[in-house]
C-alpha positions in Angstrom: 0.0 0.0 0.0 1.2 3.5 -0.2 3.0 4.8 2.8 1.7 8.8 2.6 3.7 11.3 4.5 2.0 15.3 5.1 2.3 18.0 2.8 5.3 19.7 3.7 6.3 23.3 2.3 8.5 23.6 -0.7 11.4 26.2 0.3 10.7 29.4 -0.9 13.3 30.9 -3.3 14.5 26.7 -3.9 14.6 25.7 -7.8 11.6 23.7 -7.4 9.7 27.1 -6.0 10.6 29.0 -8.7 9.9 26.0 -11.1 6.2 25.7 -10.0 5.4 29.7 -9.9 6.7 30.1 -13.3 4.5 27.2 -14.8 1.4 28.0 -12.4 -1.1 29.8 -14.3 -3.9 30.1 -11.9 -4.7 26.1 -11.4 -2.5 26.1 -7.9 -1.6 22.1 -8.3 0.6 19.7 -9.9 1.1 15.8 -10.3 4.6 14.7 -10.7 5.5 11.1 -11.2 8.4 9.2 -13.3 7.2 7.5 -16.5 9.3 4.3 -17.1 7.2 2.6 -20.2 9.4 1.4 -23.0 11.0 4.3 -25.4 9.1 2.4 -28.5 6.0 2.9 -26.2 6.5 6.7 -25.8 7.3 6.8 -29.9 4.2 5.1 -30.5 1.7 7.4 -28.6 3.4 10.4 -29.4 3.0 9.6 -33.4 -0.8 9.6 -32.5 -0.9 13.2 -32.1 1.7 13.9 -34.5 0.2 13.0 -37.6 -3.0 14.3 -36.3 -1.5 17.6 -36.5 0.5 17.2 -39.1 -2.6 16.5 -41.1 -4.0 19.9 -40.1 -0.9 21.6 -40.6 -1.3 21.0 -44.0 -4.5 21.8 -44.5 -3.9 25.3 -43.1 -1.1 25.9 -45.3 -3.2 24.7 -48.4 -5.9 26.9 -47.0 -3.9 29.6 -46.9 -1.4 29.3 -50.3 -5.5 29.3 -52.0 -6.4 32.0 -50.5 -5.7 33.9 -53.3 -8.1 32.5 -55.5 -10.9 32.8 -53.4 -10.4 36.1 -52.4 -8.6 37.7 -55.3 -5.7 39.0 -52.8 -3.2 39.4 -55.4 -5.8 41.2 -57.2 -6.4 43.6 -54.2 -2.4 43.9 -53.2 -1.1 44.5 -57.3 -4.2 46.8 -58.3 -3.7 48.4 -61.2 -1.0 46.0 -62.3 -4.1 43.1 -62.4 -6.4 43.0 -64.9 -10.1 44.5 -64.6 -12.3 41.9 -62.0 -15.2 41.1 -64.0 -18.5 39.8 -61.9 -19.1 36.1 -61.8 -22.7 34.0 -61.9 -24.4 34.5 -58.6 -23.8 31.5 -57.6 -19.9 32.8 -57.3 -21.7 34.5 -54.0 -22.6 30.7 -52.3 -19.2 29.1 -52.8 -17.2 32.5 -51.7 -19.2 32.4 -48.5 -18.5 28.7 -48.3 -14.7 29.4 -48.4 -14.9 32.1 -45.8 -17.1 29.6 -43.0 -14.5 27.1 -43.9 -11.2 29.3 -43.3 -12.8 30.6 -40.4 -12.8 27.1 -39.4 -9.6 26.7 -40.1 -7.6 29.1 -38.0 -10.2 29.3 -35.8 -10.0 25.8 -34.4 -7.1 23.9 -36.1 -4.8 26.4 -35.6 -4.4 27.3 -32.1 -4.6 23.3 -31.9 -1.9 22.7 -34.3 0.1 26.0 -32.5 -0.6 24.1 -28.9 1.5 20.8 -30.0 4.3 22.3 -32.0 5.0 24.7 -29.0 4.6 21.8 -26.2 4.6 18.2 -27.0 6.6 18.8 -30.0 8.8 21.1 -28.8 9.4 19.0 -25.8 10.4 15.9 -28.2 12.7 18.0 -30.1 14.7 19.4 -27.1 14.8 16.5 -24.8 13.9 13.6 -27.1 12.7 10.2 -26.2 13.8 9.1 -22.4 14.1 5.6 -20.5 12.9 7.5 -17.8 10.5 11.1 -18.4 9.2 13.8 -15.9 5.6 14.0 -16.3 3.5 16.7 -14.8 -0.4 17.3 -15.1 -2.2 20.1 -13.9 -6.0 20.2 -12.8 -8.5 22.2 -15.7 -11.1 22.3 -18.0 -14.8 22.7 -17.9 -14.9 19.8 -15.3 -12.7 21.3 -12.6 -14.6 24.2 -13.2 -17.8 22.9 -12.8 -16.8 21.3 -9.2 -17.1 25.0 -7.9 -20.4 24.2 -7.9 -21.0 21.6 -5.6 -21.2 22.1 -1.7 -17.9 22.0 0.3 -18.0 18.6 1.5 -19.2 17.5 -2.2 -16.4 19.4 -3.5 -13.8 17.8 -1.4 -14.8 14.3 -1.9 -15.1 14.6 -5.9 -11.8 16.3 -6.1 -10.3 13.8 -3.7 -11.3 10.7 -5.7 -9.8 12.1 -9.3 -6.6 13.1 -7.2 -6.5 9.2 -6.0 -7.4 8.3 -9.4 -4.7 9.8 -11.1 -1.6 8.8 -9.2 -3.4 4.8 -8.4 -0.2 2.8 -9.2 -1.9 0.4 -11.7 -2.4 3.0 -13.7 1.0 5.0 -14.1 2.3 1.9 -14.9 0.1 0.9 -17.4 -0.1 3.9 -19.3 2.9 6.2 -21.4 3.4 9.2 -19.0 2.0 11.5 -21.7 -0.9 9.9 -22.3 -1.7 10.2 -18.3 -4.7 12.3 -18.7 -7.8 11.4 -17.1 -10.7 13.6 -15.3 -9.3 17.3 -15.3 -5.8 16.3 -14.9 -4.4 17.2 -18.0 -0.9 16.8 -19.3 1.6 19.6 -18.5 4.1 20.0 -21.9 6.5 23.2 -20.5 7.1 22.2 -16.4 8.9 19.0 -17.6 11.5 20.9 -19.9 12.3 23.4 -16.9 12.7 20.2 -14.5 14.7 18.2 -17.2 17.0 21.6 -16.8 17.6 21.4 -13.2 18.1 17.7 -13.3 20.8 19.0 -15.8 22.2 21.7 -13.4 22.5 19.0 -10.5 20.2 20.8 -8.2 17.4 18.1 -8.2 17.4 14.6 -8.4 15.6 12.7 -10.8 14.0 11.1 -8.3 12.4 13.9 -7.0 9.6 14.3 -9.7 8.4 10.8 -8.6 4.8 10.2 -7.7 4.1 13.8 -5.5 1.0 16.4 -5.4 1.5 19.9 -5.2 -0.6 22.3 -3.6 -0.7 26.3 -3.3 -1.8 28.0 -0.4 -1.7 31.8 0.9 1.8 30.7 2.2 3.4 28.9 -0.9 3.7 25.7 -2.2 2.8 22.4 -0.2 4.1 18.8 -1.4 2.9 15.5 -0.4 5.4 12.6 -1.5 3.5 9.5 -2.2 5.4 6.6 -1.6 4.7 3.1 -2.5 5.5 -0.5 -1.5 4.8 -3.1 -4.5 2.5 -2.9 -7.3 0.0 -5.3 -6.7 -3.6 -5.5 -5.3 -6.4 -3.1 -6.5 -5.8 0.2 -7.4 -9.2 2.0 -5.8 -8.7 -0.2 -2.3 -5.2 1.5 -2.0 -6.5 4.9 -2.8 -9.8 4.1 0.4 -6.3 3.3 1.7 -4.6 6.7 1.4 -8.3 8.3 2.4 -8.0 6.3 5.4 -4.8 8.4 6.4 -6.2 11.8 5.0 -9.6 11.0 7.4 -7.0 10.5 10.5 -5.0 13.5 9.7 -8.2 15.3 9.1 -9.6 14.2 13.3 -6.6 13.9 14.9 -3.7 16.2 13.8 -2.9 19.7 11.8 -4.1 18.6 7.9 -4.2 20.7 4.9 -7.9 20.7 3.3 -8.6 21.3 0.0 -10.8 24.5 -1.1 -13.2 24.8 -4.2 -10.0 27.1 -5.7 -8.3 23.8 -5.6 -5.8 25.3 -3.0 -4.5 23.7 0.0 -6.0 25.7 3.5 -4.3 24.6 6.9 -6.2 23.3 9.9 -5.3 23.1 13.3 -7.0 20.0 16.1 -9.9 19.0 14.6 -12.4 19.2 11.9 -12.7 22.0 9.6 -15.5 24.5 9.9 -16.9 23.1 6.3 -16.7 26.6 5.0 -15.4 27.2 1.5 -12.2 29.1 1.7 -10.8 32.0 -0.8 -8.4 32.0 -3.5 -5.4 31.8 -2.1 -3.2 35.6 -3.1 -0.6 35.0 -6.2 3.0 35.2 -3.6 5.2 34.6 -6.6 
C-alpha cells in the first residue's frame, strides 16, 4: 500500500519554488510522477498526435497558399497591375461564402490546436527527445474542474479527492505512457517537464524527486505530499480508500491541509474544519 507522509512546504526561493510559480497559471496544483514505459512505447503514442497535426498543418497551409483565389488577394495587393475583376454568376456568392465559414474554421480551431502541440509536446520531443525515464506533470482544468465549484464544500472535497486518487493509483502510471496520463481534469503539463529536465541538468534536483508527488498552493506557498509506494500489486481503488483512510486520521486527529473549491490547500489546526469554502489563495510569486 502506499505509505503517505504530510504535505510539507517547498522552500521558498529553492529551484523547485521557482519551477512551480513560473508554470502555475492560476490552477495552484501539480502531479509529478516518473514515467518508465518502454521508449518504443512513448514513440508510439506520441505519433498519434503527431500525424494528427501534421494533417491539419497542412491543410492550413493549403488553406492559406489558395487563399488567393478565393479572395482575389493578389488582385487587391497588385491593383492596377491586375487586370479589370469582372462579376461572376451568382452563384460565385454561395461558394465565396462557403470558403470564408470554412477558413474561419480553419484558423479558428485547427490552428491554435496545431500551434498548442508544436510549441509543447513537439517542442518538448525536439529538445529533450525520447527518455528511459520522463518527468511528467499534469495540472488540474477544463470545464470539469470548473464545474466542481459548484457543488457544496464537502461534495467538493470528496469529488476532487477521488480524481486526485485516481490519477496517481499505481496500476495506472504503470500501465499507461506518461503523456498519455490524462484522465478527469488532470491534464498533461508540456513546458514544467523541460524546466525540471533543466535542473536535473544543473545538478540541483534529483531525478527522483519528480516521482509520484502532489502539489498544492496555499496563501503561504507551495505544499508537497510525496507518495510513496511498496509493491505494485492489489487493486488500485482499495489502495487509494487506503490513502483516504490516512487523510480522514489526519483530518480528526492532527494539523491537515484541506482542500478549497480554488483547488488550493487551506491549513487546519485539532480537529475538523468549519466546512466553509475558503478564498483564493493571493498569487505570492
Amino acid at each position: 500500500m502506499a505509505q503517505p507522509s504530510n504535505f510539507r512546504d517547498v522552500p521558498i526561493g529553492s529551484p523547485v519554488y521557482n519551477l512551480l510559480c513560473r508554470h502555475d497559471t492560476g490552477h495552484g496544483a501539480f502531479i509529478t510522477h516518473l514515467d518508465r514505459m518502454p521508449i518504443r512505447m512513448k514513440v508510439g503514442i506520441f505519433l498519434i498526435p503527431f500525424t494528427f497535426n501534421a494533417i491539419m498543418a497542412i491543410l492550413i497551409a493549403w488553406r492559406a497558399r489558395s487563399a488567393y483565389t478565393h479572395y482575389d488577394i493578389i488582385a487587391v495587393l497588385a491593383g492596377e497591375l491586375m487586370p479589370t475583376y469582372k462579376a461572376g454568376p451568382p452563384s460565385s456568392w454561395f461558394w465565396f461564402c462557403t470558403n470564408l465559414l470554412i477558413d474561419y474554421c480553419v484558423y479558428q480551431f485547427m490552428f491554435p490546436a496545431v500551434k498548442k502541440f508544436a510549441l509543447g509536446h513537439l517542442w518538448l520531443r525536439i529538445r529533450w527527445g525520447f527518455r528511459p525515464v520522463e518527468i511528467v506533470f499534469r495540472k488540474p482544468t477544463g470545464f470539469t474542474r470548473a464545474s466542481l465549484n459548484n457543488l457544496p464544500p464537502d461534495e467538493f472535497q470528496l469529488a476532487y479527492t477521488q480524481s486526485l486518487f485516481q490519477a496517481i493509483d499505481p496500476n495506472f502510471l504503470q500501465t499507461n505512457v506518461g503523456f498519455n496520463t490524462r484522465i478527469g481534469f488532470w491534464s498533461v503539463e508540456y513546458e514544467a517537464p523541460m524546466s525540471a529536465y533543466q535542473l536535473v541538468e544543473d545538478g540541483a534536483v534529483d531525478l527522483q524527486y519528480w516521482d509520484v508527488s502532489i502539489y498544492q498552493r496555499d496563501s503561504t506557498g507551495w505544499k508537497v505530499w510525496e507518495v510513496k509506494f511498496n509493491g505494485t500489486d492489489g487493486n488500485g481503488w482499495i489502495r487509494t480508500m487506503q490513502i483516504f483512510t490516512v487523510c480522514q486520521y489526519l483530518q480528526r486527529d492532527g494539523p491537515f491541509l484541506h482542500l478549497s473549491n480554488s483547488g488550493k490547500v487551506g491549513s487546519h489546526g485539532q480537529g475538523r474544519p468549519s466546512g466553509k469554502v475558503q478564498g483564493r489563495a493571493p498569487n505570492i510569486c
